[in-house]
N, C-alpha and C positions, 0 to 999 in steps of 0.2 A: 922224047916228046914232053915228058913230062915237067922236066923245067921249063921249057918254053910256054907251058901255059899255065905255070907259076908265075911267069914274068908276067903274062899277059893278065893273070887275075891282079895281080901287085897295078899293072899300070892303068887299069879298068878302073878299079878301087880308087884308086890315085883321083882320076879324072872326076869319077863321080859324087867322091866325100870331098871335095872342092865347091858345087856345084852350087850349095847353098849360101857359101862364102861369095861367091862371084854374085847372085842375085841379092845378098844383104846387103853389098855395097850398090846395087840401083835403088832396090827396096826405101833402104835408111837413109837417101839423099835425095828421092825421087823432085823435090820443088829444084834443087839444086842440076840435077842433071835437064829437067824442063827448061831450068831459065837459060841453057846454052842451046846456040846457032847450032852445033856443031854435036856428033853424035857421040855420046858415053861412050860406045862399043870401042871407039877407037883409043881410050885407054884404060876401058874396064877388060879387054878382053886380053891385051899383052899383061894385065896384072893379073888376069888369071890363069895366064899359061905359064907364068911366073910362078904363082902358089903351085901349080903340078912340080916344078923343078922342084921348088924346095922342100915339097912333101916327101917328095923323094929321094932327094938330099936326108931328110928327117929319116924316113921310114929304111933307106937301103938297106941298114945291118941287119934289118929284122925282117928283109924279102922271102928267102931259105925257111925261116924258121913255121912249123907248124906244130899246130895244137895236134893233127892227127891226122892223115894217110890213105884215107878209103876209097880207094877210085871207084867203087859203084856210086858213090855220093853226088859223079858226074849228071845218074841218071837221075834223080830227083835237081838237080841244077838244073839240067835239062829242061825241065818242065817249067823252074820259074824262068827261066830264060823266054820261054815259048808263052806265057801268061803276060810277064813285062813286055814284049813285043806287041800281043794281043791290046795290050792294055792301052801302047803307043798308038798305036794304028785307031786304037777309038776314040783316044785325045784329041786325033785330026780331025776328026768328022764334029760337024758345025763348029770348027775353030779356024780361025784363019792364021797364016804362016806368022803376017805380023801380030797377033794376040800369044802364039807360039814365042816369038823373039821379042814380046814383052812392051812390043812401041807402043799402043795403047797407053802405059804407063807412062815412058818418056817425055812423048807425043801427043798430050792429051788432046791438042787444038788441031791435030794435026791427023790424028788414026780417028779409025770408027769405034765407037764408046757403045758395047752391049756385053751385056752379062747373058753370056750362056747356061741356060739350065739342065738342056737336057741331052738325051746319048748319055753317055758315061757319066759327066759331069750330075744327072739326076741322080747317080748314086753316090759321088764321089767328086768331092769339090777341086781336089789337087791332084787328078789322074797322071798328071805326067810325072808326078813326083813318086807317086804309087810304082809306076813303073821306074823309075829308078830304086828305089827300095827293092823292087823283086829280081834289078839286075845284080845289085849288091849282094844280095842275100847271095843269089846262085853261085857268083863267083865266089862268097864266102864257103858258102857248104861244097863246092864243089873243090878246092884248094885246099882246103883246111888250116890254109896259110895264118897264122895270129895275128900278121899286117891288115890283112884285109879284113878278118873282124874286128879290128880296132878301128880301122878309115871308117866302118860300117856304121858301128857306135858312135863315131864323131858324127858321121853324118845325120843321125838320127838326130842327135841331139841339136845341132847347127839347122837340121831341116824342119826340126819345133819351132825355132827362132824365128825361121825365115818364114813358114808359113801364118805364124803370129802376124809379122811384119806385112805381109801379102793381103794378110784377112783387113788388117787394118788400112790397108791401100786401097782395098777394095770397099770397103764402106763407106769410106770419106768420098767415093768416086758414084757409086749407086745406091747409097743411104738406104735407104728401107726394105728396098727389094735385096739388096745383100744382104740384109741382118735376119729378114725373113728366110733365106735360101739360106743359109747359114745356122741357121735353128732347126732347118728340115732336114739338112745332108750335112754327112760326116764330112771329118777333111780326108781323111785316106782310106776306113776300115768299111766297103758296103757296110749296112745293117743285115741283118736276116729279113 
């Protein structure tokens, strides 16, 4: 059992340290992908299923390979599994599907234009990204795989970029009430 959910932490990783790269290319061309008829998804999204292959193309030899072996590590996984879920399911709530799949952005003339403040979002400006991080994490601590805590790290680092890129999307979009909501909540860590 336990390779097979090697593989599965390897292809999870895979999918999710991707994530930020597929939204920097809407993010970084957002005027560009609004001035077309026709909808980005249809070829941002075969070019993100593309970066899965080649990350794994990249990553294969070093699938196997672990920093360390501790199968109780499942059960603290576990739990960020069960928090990242928690986290998802609060992301919905006063969010709509299309603010979830980003049209807002695309779509400006076209989606409904409101800045969410509250539910989750009053603690935590990027919850859904929160919950990727805590899916990452688990699969990292729970594998020990050195693949996955490196997808981890990139992802970290790709997902500063992109949430950069997002803040500043979103201000040029709600100007003053974004810069004010943005000086009051974090982008990922609640406060105390």
């Amino acid at each position: 059992m336990l390779p097979a959910l090697d593989t599965l932490a390897w292809l999870a990783c895979i999918v999710y340290s991707t994530i930020p790269g597929f939204w920097l290319v809407l993010h970084s061309r957002v005027e560009y992908w609004r001035s077309r008829r026709w909808s980005p998804y249809g070829v941002v999204l075969p070019l993100w299923i593309a970066t899965w292959i080649v990350a794994a193309l990249i990553t294969r030899p070093w699938r196997h390979v672990a920093f360390y072996r501790m199968p109780w590590l499942w059960i603290p996984a576990a739990a960020l599994f069960a928090v990242g879920f928690w986290i998802y399911r609060q992301a919905g709530v006063n969010f709509s599907k299309q603010q979830l799949c980003g049209l807002p952005e695309l779509k400006a003339q076209d989606a409904e234009q409101r800045l969410v403040t509250c539910g989750i979002r009053a603690r935590v400006r990027h919850p859904v990204y929160l919950g990727h991080l805590c899916e990452m994490l688990a699969w990292s601590a729970g594998s020990g795989l050195m693949v996955c805590h490196a997808l981890t790290a990139l992802a970290i680092v790709s997902g500063a970029l992109m949430i950069h890129k997002e803040d500043a999307e979103l201000e040029q979009r709600f100007g003053d009430a974004f810069r004010d909501y943005r000086n009051s909540v974090p982008a990922l860590f609640p406060r105390r």
